[in-house]
C-alpha positions in Angstrom: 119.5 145.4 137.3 117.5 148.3 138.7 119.8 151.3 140.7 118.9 152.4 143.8 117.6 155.2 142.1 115.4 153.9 139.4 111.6 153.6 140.1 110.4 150.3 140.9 107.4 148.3 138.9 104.3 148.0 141.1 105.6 143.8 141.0 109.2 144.9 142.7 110.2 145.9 146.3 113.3 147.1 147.6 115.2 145.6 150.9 118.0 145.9 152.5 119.8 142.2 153.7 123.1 141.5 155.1 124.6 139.2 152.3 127.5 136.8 153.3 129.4 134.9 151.4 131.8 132.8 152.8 132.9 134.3 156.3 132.1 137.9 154.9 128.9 139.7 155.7 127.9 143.0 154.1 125.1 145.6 153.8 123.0 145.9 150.3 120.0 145.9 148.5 117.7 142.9 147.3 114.8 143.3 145.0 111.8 140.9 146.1 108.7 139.9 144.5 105.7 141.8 145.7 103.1 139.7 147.5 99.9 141.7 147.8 96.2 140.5 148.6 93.8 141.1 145.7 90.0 141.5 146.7 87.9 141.0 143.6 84.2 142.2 144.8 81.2 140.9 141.9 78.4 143.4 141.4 75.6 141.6 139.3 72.0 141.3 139.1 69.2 143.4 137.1 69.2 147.1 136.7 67.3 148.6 139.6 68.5 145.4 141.5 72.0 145.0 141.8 74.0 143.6 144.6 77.3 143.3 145.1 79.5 140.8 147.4 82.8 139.9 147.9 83.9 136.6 145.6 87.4 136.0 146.1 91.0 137.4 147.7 94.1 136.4 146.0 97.6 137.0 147.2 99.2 138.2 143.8 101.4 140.4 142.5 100.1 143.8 141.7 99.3 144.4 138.3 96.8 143.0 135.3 94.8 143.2 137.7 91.3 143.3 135.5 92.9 140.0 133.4 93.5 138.4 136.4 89.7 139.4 137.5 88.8 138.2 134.0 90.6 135.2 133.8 89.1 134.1 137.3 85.9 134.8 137.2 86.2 132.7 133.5 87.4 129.9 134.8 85.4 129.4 137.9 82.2 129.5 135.5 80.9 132.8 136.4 80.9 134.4 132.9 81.6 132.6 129.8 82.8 135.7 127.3 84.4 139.0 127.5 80.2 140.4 126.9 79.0 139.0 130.2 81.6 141.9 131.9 80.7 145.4 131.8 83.5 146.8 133.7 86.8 145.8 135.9 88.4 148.1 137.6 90.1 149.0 140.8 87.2 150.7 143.6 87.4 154.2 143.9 86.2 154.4 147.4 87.6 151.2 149.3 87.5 150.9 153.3 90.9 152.2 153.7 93.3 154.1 151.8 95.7 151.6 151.6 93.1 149.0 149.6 93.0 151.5 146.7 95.0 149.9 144.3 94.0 146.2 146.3 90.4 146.2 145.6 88.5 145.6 142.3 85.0 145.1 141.4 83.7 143.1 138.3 80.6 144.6 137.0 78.3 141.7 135.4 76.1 142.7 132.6 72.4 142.5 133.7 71.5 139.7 132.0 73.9 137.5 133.5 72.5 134.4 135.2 74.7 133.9 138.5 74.6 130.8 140.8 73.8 132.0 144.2 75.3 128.7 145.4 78.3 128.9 144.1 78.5 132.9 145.0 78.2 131.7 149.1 81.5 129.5 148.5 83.8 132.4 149.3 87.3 132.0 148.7 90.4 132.7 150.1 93.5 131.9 147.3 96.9 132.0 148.7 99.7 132.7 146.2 100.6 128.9 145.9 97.8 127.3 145.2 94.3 128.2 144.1 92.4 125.1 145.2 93.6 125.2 149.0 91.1 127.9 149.8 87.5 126.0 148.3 85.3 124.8 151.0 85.2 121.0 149.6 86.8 118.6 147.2 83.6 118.5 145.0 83.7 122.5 144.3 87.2 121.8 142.6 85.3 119.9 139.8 82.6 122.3 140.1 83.3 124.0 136.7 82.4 122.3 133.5 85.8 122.0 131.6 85.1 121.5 127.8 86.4 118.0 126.7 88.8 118.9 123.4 89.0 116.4 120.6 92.2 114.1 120.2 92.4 114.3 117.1 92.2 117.1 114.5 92.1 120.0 117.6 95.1 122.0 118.0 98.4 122.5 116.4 101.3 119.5 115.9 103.9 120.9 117.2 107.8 119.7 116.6 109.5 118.2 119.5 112.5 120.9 118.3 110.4 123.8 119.0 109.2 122.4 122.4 113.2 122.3 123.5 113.3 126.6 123.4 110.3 127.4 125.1 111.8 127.8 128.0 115.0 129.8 126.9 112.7 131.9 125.1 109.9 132.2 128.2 113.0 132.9 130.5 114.5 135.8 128.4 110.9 137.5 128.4 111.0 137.2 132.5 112.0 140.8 133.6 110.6 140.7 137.1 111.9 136.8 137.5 115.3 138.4 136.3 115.4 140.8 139.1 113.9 138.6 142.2 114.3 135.4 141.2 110.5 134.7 142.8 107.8 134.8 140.1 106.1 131.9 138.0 105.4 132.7 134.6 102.5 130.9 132.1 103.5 132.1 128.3 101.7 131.7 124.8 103.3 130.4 121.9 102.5 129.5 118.7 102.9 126.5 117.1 106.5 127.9 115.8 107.8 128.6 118.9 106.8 132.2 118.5 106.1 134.4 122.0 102.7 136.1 121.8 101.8 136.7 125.8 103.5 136.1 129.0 102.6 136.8 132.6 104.5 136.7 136.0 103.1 136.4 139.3 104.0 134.8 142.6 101.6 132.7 142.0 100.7 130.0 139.5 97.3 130.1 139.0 97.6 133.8 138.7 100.0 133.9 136.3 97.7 131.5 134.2 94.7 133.9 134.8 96.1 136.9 134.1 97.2 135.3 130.7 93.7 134.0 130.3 91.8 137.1 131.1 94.6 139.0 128.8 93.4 136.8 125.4 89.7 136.8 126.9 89.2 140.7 126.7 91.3 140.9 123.6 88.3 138.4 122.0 91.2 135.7 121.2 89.3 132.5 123.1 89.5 129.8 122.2 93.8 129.4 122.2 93.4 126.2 120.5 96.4 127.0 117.8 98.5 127.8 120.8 100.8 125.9 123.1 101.0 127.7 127.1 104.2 127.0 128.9 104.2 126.8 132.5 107.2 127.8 134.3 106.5 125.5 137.4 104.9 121.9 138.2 101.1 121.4 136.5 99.0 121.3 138.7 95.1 119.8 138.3 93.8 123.2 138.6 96.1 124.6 135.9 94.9 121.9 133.2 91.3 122.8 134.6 92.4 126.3 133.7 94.0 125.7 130.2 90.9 123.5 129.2 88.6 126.4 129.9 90.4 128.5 127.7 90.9 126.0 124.9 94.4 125.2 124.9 95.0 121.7 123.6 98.7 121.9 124.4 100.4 122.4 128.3 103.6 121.9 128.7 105.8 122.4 132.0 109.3 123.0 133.1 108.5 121.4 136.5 106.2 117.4 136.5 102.6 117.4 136.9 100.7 115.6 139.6 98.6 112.4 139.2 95.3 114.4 139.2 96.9 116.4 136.2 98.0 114.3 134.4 94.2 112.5 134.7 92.5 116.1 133.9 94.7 116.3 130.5 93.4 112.7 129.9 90.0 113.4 130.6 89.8 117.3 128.9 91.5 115.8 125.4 94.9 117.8 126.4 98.5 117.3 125.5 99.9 117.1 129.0 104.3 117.7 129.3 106.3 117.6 131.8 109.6 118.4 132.7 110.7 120.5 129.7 114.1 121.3 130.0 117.6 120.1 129.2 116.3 119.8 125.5 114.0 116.7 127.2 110.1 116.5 128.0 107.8 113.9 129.0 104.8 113.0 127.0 101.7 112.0 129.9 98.5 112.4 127.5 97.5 112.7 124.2 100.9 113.0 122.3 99.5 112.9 118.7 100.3 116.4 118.8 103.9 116.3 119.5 105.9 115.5 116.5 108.6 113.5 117.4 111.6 111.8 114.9 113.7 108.5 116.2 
């Protein structure tokens, strides 16, 4: 636990509450999850002819910022590899002061075809959901999610090593330690072995920030890996996953029905409820090893 005098990560606030327990009220400090809004602003276009425009703001939790950027802009369909970015970072001369560290522009290389039409869909991404803020049902099928083989893509991976994911993703939480109020997505390997974990107070940022972490790192496709989600799955978050070429998504919380038909239709190993040393299997489960 942090003292009153330690220094805070940019993803933890101090408060003061009135705490009762029982009939007895008293005075202390509570840490709380940030909530911030993220403006990520695309510049793009030929040298000599560049334009720039706001694309999307996100209410996230400060920091990884430029993987969350990345991970985005990746799986929306706006660039395809780490090469079609020439720069993300924060804007040095925002609006207002207080935007500094809440504004950040992703620099397109020139040669970058961009879909005008999809550019004059402007989001707005709360911290729950990343679908809510699209202006129609048809732009959440609007990116083309590659369709993994069943067979022979992807680890097997043993039911045994499924059970401690989430022990293992929960001991890596430090800001969920402290608050109590971030999601997590984390990257395993086949073994059960911890490579990359993100928190965020929101799901799908959590998941981009971990996609836009292995995408500037070169490591896409993840298809050796397994990505633990430490919420429900969501259609979006398979969308997400599939992008990124994970064949294996497993969940602490249950997937909805249009997940669970996404992981069907994208060739992913869909689980569910992964927890109490139990999981469901929805889709695909030739790559869970399982002895009766």
């Amino acid at each position: 636990m942090f003292s009153p005098s330690t220094p805070l990560p940019a993803s933890v606030e101090r408060t003061t509450v009135r705490r009762v327990r029982g009939s007895v009220a008293t005075a202390t400090t509570d840490l709380l999850a940030t909530e911030q809004p993220l403006e990520i602003r695309l510049a793009y276009g030929p040298t000599g002819q560049r334009q720039q425009q706001t694309l999307a703001i996100t209410m996230r939790t400060p920091g990884h910022d430029a993987e969350l950027a990345a991970g985005f802009l990746l799986s929306e369909g706006i660039t395809q590899s780490a090469s079609d970015l020439l720069t993300l970072a924060h804007c040095p001369d925002p609006r207002r002061p207080e935007e500094r560290a809440n504004v950040l522009l992703a620099e397109l290389a020139a040669g970058v075809a961009v879909d005008l039409g999809r550019l004059e869909r402007h989001f707005y991404t709360s911290s729950s959901c990343g679908v809510c803020g699209k202006t129609s049902i048809a732009a959440v099928r609007a990116v083309s999610c590659p369709v993994l083989p069943a067979e022979g893509y992807g680890p097997v991976v043993a039911a045994a090593t499924i059970h401690a994911l989430p022990a293992r993703q929960r001991a890596a939480q430090s800001a969920f330690e402290q608050t109590g109020g971030l999601h997590a997505a984390a990257l395993f390997t086949a073994d059960g072995e911890l490579l990359l974990l993100r928190e965020d107070v929101g799901r799908h940022n959590a998941l981009d920030k971990l996609v836009g972490a292995a995408l500037l790192a070169g490591q896409l496709p993840l298809h050796q890996h397994v990505l633990l989600l430490s919420g429900r799955a969501s259609f979006e978050l398979v969308q997400k996953a599939a992008v990124a070429g994970i064949a294996i998504v497993a969940a602490v919380g249950a997937p909805s029905s249009l997940a669970v038909d996404a992981a069907d239709e994208f060739g992913l190993t869909l689980l569910g409820f992964v927890r109490n040393n139990g999981f469901n299997v929805y889709t695909h489960e030739s790559r869970i090893a399982i002895t009766n």
